[in-house]
C-alpha positions as a printed Julia matrix, in Angstrom:
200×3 Matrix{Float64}:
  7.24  35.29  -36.6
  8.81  37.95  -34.7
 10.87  37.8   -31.92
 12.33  39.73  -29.55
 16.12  40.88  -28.44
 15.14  41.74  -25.32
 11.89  39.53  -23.79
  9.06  41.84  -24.6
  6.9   41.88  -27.88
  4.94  38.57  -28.29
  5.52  36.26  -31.91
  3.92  36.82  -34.88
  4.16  34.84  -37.84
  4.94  36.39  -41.21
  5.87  34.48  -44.53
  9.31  35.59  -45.65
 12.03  34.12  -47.92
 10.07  31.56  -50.05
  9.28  30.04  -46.85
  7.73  30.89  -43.58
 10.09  32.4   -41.4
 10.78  34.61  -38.66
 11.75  38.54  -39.06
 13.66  39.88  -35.7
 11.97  42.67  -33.6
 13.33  44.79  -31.18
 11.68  47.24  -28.76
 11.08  50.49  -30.52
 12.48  49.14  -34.11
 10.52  51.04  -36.78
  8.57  48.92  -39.4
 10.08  46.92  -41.73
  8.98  48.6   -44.59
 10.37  52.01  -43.32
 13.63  50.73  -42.86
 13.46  49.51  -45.91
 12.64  52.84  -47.79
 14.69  54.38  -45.82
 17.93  51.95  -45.97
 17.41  51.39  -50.18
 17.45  48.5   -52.06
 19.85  45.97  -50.54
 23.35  45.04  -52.21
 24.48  41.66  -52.73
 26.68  41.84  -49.68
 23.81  42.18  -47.53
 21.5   39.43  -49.48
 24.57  37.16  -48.89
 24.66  38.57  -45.17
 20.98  37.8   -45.02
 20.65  34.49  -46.62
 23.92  33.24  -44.31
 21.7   34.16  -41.53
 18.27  33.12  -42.18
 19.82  29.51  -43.21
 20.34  29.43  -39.03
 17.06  31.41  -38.14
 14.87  29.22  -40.7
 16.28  26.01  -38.72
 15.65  27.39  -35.35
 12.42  29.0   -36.26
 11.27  24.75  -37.72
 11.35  23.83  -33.83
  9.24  26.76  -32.5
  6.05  25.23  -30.61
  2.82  27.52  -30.5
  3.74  29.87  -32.81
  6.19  31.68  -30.06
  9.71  31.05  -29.87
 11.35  30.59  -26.57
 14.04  33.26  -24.95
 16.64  30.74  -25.89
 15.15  30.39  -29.83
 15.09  33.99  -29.8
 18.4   34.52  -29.02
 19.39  31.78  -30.82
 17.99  33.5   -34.09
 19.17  37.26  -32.96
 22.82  35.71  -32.45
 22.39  34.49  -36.49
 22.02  37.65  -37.69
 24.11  39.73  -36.04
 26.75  37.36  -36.78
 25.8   37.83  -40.65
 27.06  40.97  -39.98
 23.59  42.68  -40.69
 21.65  44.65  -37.67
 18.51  43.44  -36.69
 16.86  45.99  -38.16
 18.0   46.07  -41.63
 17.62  42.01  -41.58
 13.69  43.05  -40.55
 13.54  45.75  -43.55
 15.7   43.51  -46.21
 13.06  40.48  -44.79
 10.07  43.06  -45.72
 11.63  43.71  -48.73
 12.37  40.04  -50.14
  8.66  38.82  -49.03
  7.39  41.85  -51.11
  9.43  41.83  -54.21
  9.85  38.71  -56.54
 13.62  39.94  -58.43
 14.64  40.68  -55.13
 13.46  37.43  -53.04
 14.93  35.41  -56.38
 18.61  37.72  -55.88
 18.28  36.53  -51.92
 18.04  32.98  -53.31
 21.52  33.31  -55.46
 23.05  34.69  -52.72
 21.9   31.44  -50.46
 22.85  28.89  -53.28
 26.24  27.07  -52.83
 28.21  28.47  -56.12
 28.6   26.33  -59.17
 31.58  23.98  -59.2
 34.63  25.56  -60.79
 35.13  24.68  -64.46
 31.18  22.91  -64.68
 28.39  23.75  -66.94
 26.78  25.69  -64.62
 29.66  28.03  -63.46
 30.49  28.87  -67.59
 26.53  30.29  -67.94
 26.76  33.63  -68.61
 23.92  36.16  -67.09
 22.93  36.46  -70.76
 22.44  32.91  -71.19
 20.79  32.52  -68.15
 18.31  34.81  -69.5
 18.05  33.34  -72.97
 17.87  29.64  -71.19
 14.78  31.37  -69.0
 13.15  32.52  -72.1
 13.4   29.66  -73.99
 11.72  27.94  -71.08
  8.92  30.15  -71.16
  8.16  28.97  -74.26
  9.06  25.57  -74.1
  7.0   24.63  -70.75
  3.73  25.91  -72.6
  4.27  23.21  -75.65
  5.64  20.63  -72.98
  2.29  21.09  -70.65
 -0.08  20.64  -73.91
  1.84  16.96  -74.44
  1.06  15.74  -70.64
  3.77  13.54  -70.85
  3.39  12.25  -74.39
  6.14  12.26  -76.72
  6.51  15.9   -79.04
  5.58  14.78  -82.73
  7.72  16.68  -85.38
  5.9   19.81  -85.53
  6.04  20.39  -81.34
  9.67  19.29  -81.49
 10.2   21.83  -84.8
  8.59  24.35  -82.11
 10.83  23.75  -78.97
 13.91  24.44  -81.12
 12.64  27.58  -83.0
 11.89  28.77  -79.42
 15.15  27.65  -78.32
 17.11  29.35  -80.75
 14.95  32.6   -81.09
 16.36  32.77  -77.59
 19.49  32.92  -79.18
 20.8   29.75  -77.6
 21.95  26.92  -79.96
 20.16  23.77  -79.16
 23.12  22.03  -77.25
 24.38  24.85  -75.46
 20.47  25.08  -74.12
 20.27  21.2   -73.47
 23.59  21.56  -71.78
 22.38  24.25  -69.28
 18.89  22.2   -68.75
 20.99  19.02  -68.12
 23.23  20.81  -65.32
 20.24  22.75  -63.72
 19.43  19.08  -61.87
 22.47  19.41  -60.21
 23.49  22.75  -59.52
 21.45  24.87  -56.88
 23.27  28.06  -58.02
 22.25  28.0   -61.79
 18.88  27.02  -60.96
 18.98  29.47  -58.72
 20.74  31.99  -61.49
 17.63  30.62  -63.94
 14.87  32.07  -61.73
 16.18  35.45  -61.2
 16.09  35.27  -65.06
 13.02  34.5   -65.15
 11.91  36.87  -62.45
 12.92  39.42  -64.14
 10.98  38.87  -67.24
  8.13  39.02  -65.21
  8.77  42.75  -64.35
Protein backbone atom coordinates (compact mmCIF):
# COMPACT_ATOMS: atom_id res chain seq x y z
CA UNK A 1 0.00 0.00 0.00
CA UNK A 2 1.10 3.43 -0.45
CA UNK A 3 0.37 6.26 1.39
CA UNK A 4 0.71 9.64 1.38
CA UNK A 5 2.69 12.53 3.52
CA UNK A 6 0.64 14.99 2.47
CA UNK A 7 -3.32 13.78 1.63
CA UNK A 8 -3.11 13.27 -2.07
CA UNK A 9 -2.18 9.96 -3.95
CA UNK A 10 -4.78 7.18 -3.25
CA UNK A 11 -3.41 3.44 -1.56
CA UNK A 12 -2.09 0.84 -3.36
CA UNK A 13 -1.14 -2.36 -2.08
CA UNK A 14 2.28 -3.84 -2.80
CA UNK A 15 3.87 -7.02 -1.10
CA UNK A 16 7.07 -5.99 0.63
CA UNK A 17 9.22 -7.46 3.45
CA UNK A 18 8.11 -11.16 3.53
CA UNK A 19 4.82 -9.79 4.21
CA UNK A 20 2.35 -7.44 2.75
CA UNK A 21 3.07 -4.08 3.67
CA UNK A 22 2.89 -0.59 2.92
CA UNK A 23 5.81 1.51 1.00
CA UNK A 24 5.44 5.51 1.80
CA UNK A 25 4.68 7.91 -1.15
CA UNK A 26 5.03 11.38 -1.35
CA UNK A 27 3.91 13.88 -4.02
CA UNK A 28 6.45 13.97 -6.77
CA UNK A 29 8.78 11.06 -5.11
CA UNK A 30 10.43 9.24 -8.03
CA UNK A 31 9.89 5.40 -8.28
CA UNK A 32 11.12 3.16 -6.00
CA UNK A 33 13.25 1.42 -8.16
CA UNK A 34 15.04 4.68 -9.29
CA UNK A 35 15.85 5.62 -5.99
CA UNK A 36 17.04 2.58 -5.54
CA UNK A 37 19.59 2.55 -8.50
CA UNK A 38 20.29 5.64 -7.85
CA UNK A 39 20.86 5.50 -3.84
CA UNK A 40 22.95 1.79 -4.18
CA UNK A 41 22.60 -1.13 -2.38
CA UNK A 42 21.59 -0.36 1.21
CA UNK A 43 24.07 -0.79 4.30
CA UNK A 44 23.20 -2.50 7.34
CA UNK A 45 22.56 0.77 9.10
CA UNK A 46 19.79 1.50 6.90
CA UNK A 47 18.28 -2.30 6.86
CA UNK A 48 18.36 -1.85 10.69
CA UNK A 49 16.81 1.77 10.11
CA UNK A 50 14.27 0.08 7.89
CA UNK A 51 13.32 -2.98 9.73
CA UNK A 52 12.97 -0.61 13.16
CA UNK A 53 10.48 1.15 11.12
CA UNK A 54 8.45 -1.20 9.21
CA UNK A 55 8.00 -3.26 12.68
CA UNK A 56 5.57 0.10 13.44
CA UNK A 57 4.28 0.56 9.76
CA UNK A 58 3.52 -3.37 9.39
CA UNK A 59 1.30 -2.98 12.72
CA UNK A 60 -0.45 0.08 11.59
CA UNK A 61 -0.77 -1.02 8.05
CA UNK A 62 -2.77 -4.77 9.91
CA UNK A 63 -5.70 -2.24 10.88
CA UNK A 64 -6.12 -0.51 7.47
CA UNK A 65 -9.90 -1.07 6.25
CA UNK A 66 -10.51 -1.03 2.34
CA UNK A 67 -7.26 -1.23 1.28
CA UNK A 68 -6.69 2.74 2.12
CA UNK A 69 -5.22 3.91 5.17
CA UNK A 70 -6.68 6.82 6.96
CA UNK A 71 -4.78 10.47 7.31
CA UNK A 72 -4.12 9.44 10.84
CA UNK A 73 -2.62 5.67 9.66
CA UNK A 74 -0.72 7.54 7.22
CA UNK A 75 0.88 9.66 9.40
CA UNK A 76 1.09 7.25 11.81
CA UNK A 77 3.33 5.10 9.38
CA UNK A 78 5.30 8.36 7.85
CA UNK A 79 6.14 9.34 11.63
CA UNK A 80 7.82 5.45 11.80
CA UNK A 81 10.09 6.02 9.34
CA UNK A 82 11.30 9.15 9.64
CA UNK A 83 11.95 8.37 13.12
CA UNK A 84 14.15 5.29 11.80
CA UNK A 85 16.11 7.90 10.71
CA UNK A 86 15.58 6.92 6.93
CA UNK A 87 13.66 9.51 4.42
CA UNK A 88 10.65 8.43 2.97
CA UNK A 89 12.07 8.00 -0.08
CA UNK A 90 14.94 5.82 0.46
CA UNK A 91 12.51 3.61 2.87
CA UNK A 92 10.26 3.44 -0.66
CA UNK A 93 13.55 2.47 -2.80
CA UNK A 94 15.21 0.10 0.09
CA UNK A 95 11.23 -1.38 0.25
CA UNK A 96 11.57 -1.90 -3.76
CA UNK A 97 14.70 -3.27 -3.26
CA UNK A 98 14.02 -5.96 -0.39
CA UNK A 99 10.62 -7.17 -2.25
CA UNK A 100 12.89 -7.68 -5.37
CA UNK A 101 15.97 -9.29 -4.07
CA UNK A 102 16.00 -12.52 -1.88
CA UNK A 103 19.94 -11.90 -0.04
CA UNK A 104 18.79 -8.60 0.48
CA UNK A 105 15.05 -9.12 1.94
CA UNK A 106 16.90 -12.17 4.11
CA UNK A 107 19.85 -9.19 5.35
CA UNK A 108 16.50 -6.90 6.20
CA UNK A 109 15.33 -9.88 8.27
CA UNK A 110 18.79 -10.04 10.47
CA UNK A 111 18.64 -6.64 10.91
CA UNK A 112 14.81 -7.03 12.38
CA UNK A 113 15.74 -10.14 14.56
CA UNK A 114 16.34 -9.45 18.33
CA UNK A 115 20.27 -10.50 18.61
CA UNK A 116 21.28 -13.79 20.08
CA UNK A 117 21.66 -13.88 23.86
CA UNK A 118 25.20 -13.13 24.96
CA UNK A 119 27.34 -16.20 25.63
CA UNK A 120 24.36 -18.79 23.85
CA UNK A 121 24.72 -21.16 21.04
CA UNK A 122 23.40 -18.99 18.74
CA UNK A 123 25.51 -15.79 19.41
CA UNK A 124 29.05 -18.21 19.16
CA UNK A 125 27.87 -19.26 15.23
CA UNK A 126 30.23 -17.96 13.14
CA UNK A 127 29.07 -16.57 9.47
CA UNK A 128 31.03 -19.60 8.24
CA UNK A 129 29.11 -21.95 10.21
CA UNK A 130 26.06 -20.45 9.46
CA UNK A 131 26.80 -21.25 6.00
CA UNK A 132 28.07 -24.77 6.51
CA UNK A 133 24.83 -25.38 8.97
CA UNK A 134 22.68 -23.98 5.70
CA UNK A 135 24.39 -26.39 3.48
CA UNK A 136 24.18 -29.23 5.42
CA UNK A 137 20.47 -28.52 5.54
CA UNK A 138 20.18 -28.51 1.98
CA UNK A 139 21.10 -31.79 1.96
CA UNK A 140 19.66 -33.07 4.90
CA UNK A 141 15.88 -31.78 4.25
CA UNK A 142 15.96 -33.78 0.82
CA UNK A 143 16.74 -37.31 2.78
CA UNK A 144 14.39 -36.08 5.72
CA UNK A 145 11.32 -35.33 3.11
CA UNK A 146 11.85 -38.96 1.39
CA UNK A 147 11.25 -40.54 5.22
CA UNK A 148 7.74 -38.55 5.74
CA UNK A 149 8.17 -38.82 9.20
CA UNK A 150 9.52 -42.34 9.50
CA UNK A 151 12.53 -43.07 11.36
CA UNK A 152 16.18 -42.83 9.04
CA UNK A 153 17.42 -46.59 8.80
CA UNK A 154 21.30 -46.83 8.93
CA UNK A 155 22.09 -46.02 5.48
CA UNK A 156 19.81 -42.45 5.53
CA UNK A 157 21.31 -41.75 8.95
CA UNK A 158 25.08 -42.78 7.40
CA UNK A 159 23.84 -40.03 4.73
CA UNK A 160 22.75 -37.07 7.05
CA UNK A 161 26.18 -37.19 8.71
CA UNK A 162 28.38 -37.50 5.54
CA UNK A 163 26.33 -34.43 4.46
CA UNK A 164 26.81 -32.92 7.72
CA UNK A 165 30.36 -33.15 7.86
CA UNK A 166 31.14 -32.56 4.07
CA UNK A 167 29.78 -29.25 5.28
CA UNK A 168 32.59 -29.19 7.38
CA UNK A 169 30.59 -29.13 10.59
CA UNK A 170 31.19 -31.95 13.13
CA UNK A 171 28.00 -33.66 13.96
CA UNK A 172 27.46 -31.96 17.46
CA UNK A 173 28.54 -28.64 16.67
CA UNK A 174 25.67 -28.99 13.71
CA UNK A 175 23.04 -30.58 16.19
CA UNK A 176 23.99 -27.83 18.55
CA UNK A 177 23.18 -24.99 16.06
CA UNK A 178 19.82 -26.97 14.86
CA UNK A 179 18.85 -27.32 18.58
CA UNK A 180 19.26 -23.40 19.28
CA UNK A 181 17.65 -22.31 15.89
CA UNK A 182 14.04 -23.10 17.86
CA UNK A 183 14.83 -20.49 20.04
CA UNK A 184 16.76 -17.85 18.63
CA UNK A 185 15.10 -15.51 15.91
CA UNK A 186 18.55 -14.04 15.06
CA UNK A 187 20.36 -17.36 14.05
CA UNK A 188 17.45 -18.51 12.26
CA UNK A 189 17.41 -15.49 10.88
CA UNK A 190 21.50 -15.63 10.30
CA UNK A 191 20.61 -19.41 8.71
CA UNK A 192 18.47 -18.02 5.86
CA UNK A 193 20.68 -15.37 4.63
CA UNK A 194 22.99 -18.45 4.39
CA UNK A 195 20.95 -20.09 2.61
CA UNK A 196 19.90 -17.22 0.42
CA UNK A 197 22.91 -16.81 -0.65
CA UNK A 198 23.53 -20.21 -1.97
CA UNK A 199 20.75 -19.67 -4.04
CA UNK A 200 22.57 -16.84 -5.97
Amino acid sequence: MRFATAAAPTAILAALFLTAAPALAQDAAPAPAAAAAADGEPTDAELTQFAAAMKTVQSVAATVQNGTPTEDQQAQMSAAVQNSGLAIERFNAISAAVSADPVLQARAAVAGATPSAPGSVGAGVTDAEAGQFAAAMGEISGIARALNGAQPNAEQQAQMAAAIQNSGLEVERFNAISAATAQDEHLQARIALAQARQGE
